[in-house]
C-alpha positions as CSV (number, residue, x, y, z in Angstrom):
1,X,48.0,-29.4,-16.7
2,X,46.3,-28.7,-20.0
3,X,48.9,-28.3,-22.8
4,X,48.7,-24.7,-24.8
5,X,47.7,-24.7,-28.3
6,X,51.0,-24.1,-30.5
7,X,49.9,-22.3,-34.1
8,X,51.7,-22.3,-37.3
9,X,51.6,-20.7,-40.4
10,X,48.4,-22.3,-42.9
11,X,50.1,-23.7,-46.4
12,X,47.2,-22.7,-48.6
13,X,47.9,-22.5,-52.3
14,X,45.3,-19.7,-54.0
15,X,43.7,-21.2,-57.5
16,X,42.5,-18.7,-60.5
17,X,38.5,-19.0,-61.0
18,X,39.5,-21.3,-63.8
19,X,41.9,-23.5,-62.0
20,X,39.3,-24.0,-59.3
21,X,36.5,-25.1,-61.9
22,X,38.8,-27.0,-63.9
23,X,39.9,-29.3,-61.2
24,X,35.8,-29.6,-59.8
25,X,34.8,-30.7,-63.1
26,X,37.7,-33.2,-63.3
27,X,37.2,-34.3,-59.9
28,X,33.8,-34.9,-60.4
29,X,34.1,-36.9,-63.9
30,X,36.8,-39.1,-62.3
31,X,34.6,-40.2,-59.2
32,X,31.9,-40.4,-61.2
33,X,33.4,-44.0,-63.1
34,X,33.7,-45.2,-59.0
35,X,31.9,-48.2,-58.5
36,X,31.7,-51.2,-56.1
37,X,33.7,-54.1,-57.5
38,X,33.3,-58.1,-57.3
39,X,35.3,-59.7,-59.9
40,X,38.7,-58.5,-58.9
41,X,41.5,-60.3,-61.2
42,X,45.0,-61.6,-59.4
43,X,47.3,-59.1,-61.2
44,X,50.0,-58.2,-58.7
45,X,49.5,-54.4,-57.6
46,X,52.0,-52.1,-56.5
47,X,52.4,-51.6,-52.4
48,X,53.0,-48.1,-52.5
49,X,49.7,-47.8,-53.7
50,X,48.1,-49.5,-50.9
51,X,50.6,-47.4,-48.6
52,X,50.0,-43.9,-50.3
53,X,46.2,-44.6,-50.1
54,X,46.4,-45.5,-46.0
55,X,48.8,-42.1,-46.0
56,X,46.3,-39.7,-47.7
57,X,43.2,-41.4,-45.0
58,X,45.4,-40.9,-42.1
59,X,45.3,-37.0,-42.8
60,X,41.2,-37.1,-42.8
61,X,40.0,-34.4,-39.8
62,X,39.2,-36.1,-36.1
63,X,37.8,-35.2,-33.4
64,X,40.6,-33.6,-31.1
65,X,43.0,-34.9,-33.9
66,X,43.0,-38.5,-31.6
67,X,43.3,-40.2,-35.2
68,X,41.4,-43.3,-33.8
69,X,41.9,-45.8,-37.0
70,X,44.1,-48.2,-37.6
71,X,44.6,-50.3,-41.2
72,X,45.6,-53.4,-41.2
73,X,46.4,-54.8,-44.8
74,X,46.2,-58.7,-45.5
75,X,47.9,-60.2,-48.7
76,X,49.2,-63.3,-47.2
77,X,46.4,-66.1,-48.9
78,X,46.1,-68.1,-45.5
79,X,44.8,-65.4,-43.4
80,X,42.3,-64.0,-46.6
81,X,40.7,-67.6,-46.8
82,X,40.5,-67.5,-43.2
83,X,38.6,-64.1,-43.2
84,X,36.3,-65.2,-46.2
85,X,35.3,-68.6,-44.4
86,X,34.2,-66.3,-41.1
87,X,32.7,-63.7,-43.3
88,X,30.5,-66.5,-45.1
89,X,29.5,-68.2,-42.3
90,X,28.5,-64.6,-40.6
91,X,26.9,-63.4,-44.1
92,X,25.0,-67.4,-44.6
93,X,23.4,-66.7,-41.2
94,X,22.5,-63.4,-42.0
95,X,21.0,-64.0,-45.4
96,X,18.7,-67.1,-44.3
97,X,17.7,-66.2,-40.9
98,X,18.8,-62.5,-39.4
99,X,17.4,-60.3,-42.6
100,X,14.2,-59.2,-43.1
101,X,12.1,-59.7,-46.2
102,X,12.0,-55.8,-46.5
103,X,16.4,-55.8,-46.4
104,X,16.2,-58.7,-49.0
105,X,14.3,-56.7,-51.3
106,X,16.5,-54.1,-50.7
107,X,19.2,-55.6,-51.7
108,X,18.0,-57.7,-54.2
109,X,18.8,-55.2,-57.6
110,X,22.5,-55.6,-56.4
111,X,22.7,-59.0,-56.7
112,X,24.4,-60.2,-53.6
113,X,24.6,-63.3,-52.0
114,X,26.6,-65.1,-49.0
115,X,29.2,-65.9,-51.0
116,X,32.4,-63.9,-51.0
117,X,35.1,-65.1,-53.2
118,X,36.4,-61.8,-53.6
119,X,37.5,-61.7,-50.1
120,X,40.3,-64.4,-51.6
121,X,41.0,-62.8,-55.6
122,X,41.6,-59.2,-54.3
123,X,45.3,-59.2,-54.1
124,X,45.0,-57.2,-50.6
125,X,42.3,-56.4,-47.8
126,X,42.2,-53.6,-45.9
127,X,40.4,-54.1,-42.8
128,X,40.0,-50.6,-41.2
129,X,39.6,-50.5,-37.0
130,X,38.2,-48.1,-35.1
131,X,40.0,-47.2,-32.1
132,X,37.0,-47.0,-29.5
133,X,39.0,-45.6,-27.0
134,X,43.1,-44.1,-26.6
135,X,45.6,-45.9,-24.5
136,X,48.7,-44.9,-23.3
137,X,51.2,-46.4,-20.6
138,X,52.3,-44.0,-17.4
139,X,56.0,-43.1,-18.1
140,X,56.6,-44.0,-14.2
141,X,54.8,-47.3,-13.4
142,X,54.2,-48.5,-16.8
143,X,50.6,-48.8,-15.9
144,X,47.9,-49.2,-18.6
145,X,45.8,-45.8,-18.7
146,X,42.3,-45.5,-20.9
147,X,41.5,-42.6,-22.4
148,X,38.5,-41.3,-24.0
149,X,38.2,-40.6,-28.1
150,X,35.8,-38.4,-29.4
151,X,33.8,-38.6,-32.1
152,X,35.5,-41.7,-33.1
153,X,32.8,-43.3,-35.6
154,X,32.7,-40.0,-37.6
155,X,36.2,-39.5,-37.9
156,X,36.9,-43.4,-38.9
157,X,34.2,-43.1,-41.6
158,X,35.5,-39.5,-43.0
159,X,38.7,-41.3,-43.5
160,X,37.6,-44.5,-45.1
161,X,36.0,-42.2,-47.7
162,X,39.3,-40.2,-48.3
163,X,41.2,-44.2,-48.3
164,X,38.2,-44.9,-51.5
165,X,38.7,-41.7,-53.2
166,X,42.7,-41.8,-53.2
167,X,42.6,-46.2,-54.2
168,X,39.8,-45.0,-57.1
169,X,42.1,-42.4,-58.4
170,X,45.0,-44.3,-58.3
171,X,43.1,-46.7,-60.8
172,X,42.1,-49.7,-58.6
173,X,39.4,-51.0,-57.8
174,X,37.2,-51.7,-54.0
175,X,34.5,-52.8,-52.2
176,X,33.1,-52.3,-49.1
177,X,32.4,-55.5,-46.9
178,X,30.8,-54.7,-43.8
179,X,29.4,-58.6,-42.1
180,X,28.0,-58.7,-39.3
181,X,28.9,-59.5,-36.5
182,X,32.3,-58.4,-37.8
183,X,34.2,-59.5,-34.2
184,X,35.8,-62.9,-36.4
185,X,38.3,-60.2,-37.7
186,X,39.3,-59.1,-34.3
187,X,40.2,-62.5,-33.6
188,X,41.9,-63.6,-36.8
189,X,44.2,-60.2,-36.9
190,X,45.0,-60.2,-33.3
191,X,43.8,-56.8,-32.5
192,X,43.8,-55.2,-29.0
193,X,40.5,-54.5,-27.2
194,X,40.3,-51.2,-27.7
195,X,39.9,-51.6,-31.1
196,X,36.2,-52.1,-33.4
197,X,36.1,-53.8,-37.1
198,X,34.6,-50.5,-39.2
199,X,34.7,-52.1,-42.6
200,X,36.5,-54.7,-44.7
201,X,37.8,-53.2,-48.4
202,X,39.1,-55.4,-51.1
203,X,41.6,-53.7,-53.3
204,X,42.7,-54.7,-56.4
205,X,42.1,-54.6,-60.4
206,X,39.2,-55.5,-61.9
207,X,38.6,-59.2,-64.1
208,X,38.3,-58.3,-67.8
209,X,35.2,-59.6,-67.5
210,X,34.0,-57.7,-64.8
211,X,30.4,-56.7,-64.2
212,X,28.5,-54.3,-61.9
213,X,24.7,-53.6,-61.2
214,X,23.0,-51.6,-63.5
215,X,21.7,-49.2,-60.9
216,X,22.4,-45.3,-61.0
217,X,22.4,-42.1,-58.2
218,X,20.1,-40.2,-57.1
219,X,20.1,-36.5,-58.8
220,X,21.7,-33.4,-57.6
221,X,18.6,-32.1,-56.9
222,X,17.4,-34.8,-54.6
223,X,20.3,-34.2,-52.3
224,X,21.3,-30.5,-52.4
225,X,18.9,-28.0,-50.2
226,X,20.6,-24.6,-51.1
227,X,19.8,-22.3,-48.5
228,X,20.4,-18.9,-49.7
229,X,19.9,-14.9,-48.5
């Protein structure tokens, strides 16, 4: 039988003109100074960070609010040098044989390499998993019953971009590590089936010495098409 929509009262809090452009322009000058880190320094950082960050994602939209993620965090040193030698050997391969010359060139102003050291110096990884599909065990028999999830990709990415945004603002710094194949991670984190590697994100502070690419955005006007009356 199909379950009834229960409604509630919307907490919505109404801003002034000014409030609203104030905290825009804010917004916008804070995740402006985002960037993709390497050089990540081994200065302890505060769990709650890490937790209040997976706590903001986790309230991203889904489809049929199925909430297909799951975020597994990794400080314990073993297991990071374990993910960093898989990722190398995945990112070696792909670097000397898989890529083409026109995905080199690509990639060449960033700098990048097969070498992933900052798999190790971050003080944490978060590897987020997509849940490909819902499972749930019949209260009678205990049986294992799989359920579809919808629009699971989407959703997954909509809430690693809040899980970025809420790290950035809380002052630390990420990356995103995507190798492929990415199914090493699977295996070293013990994950169920049912469950895809989406991306791999360092978190931590920055070395002094940091450095990024000296590469910039496209303009506004390149990727807003106002459609007006």
């Amino acid at each position: 039988m199909t379950k009834q929509p229960v409604f509630e009262p919307l907490e919505f809090k109404h801003l002034s003109p000014e409030e609203q452009l104030a905290n825009s322009r804010e917004f916008l000058a804070r995740i402006r100074t985002r960037r993709t880190v390497r050089d990540f320094s081994s200065k302890p950082v505060p769990f709650e960070l890490i937790e209040n960050a997976i706590a903001a994602a986790a309230t991203a939209p889904s489809g049929a609010n199925q909430q297909p993620w799951t975020f597994v965090v990794i400080s314990d040193a073993n297991i990071k040098h374990q993910i960093r030698l898989a990722a190398e050997a995945e990112e070696r391969e792909s670097y000397e044989k898989r890529m083409s010359a026109e995905w080199l060139e690509a990639l060449a102003p960033l700098g990048t390499d097969w070498h992933k050291p900052h798999l190790e110096d971050a003080p944490y990884l978060i590897v987020v998993f997509r849940q490909a599909y819902g499972i749930k065990h019949d209260p009678e028999t205990g049986e294992e019953i799989k359920y579809k999830h919808y629009y699971s990709e989407e959703s997954v990415g909509i809430a690693v971009g809040i899980l970025l945004t809420s790290l950035h603002l809380a002052g630390l710094a990420t990356l995103t590590h995507t190798p492929s194949p990415m199914g090493f991670l699977s295996q070293i984190l013990e994950r169920p089936p049912n469950e895809r590697p989406f991306v791999v994100i360092p978190v931590g502070y920055p070395r002094d010495d940091a450095q990024v690419p000296a590469i910039g955005k496209k303009s506004l006007s390149e990727v807003l098409i106002h459609i007006e009356k």
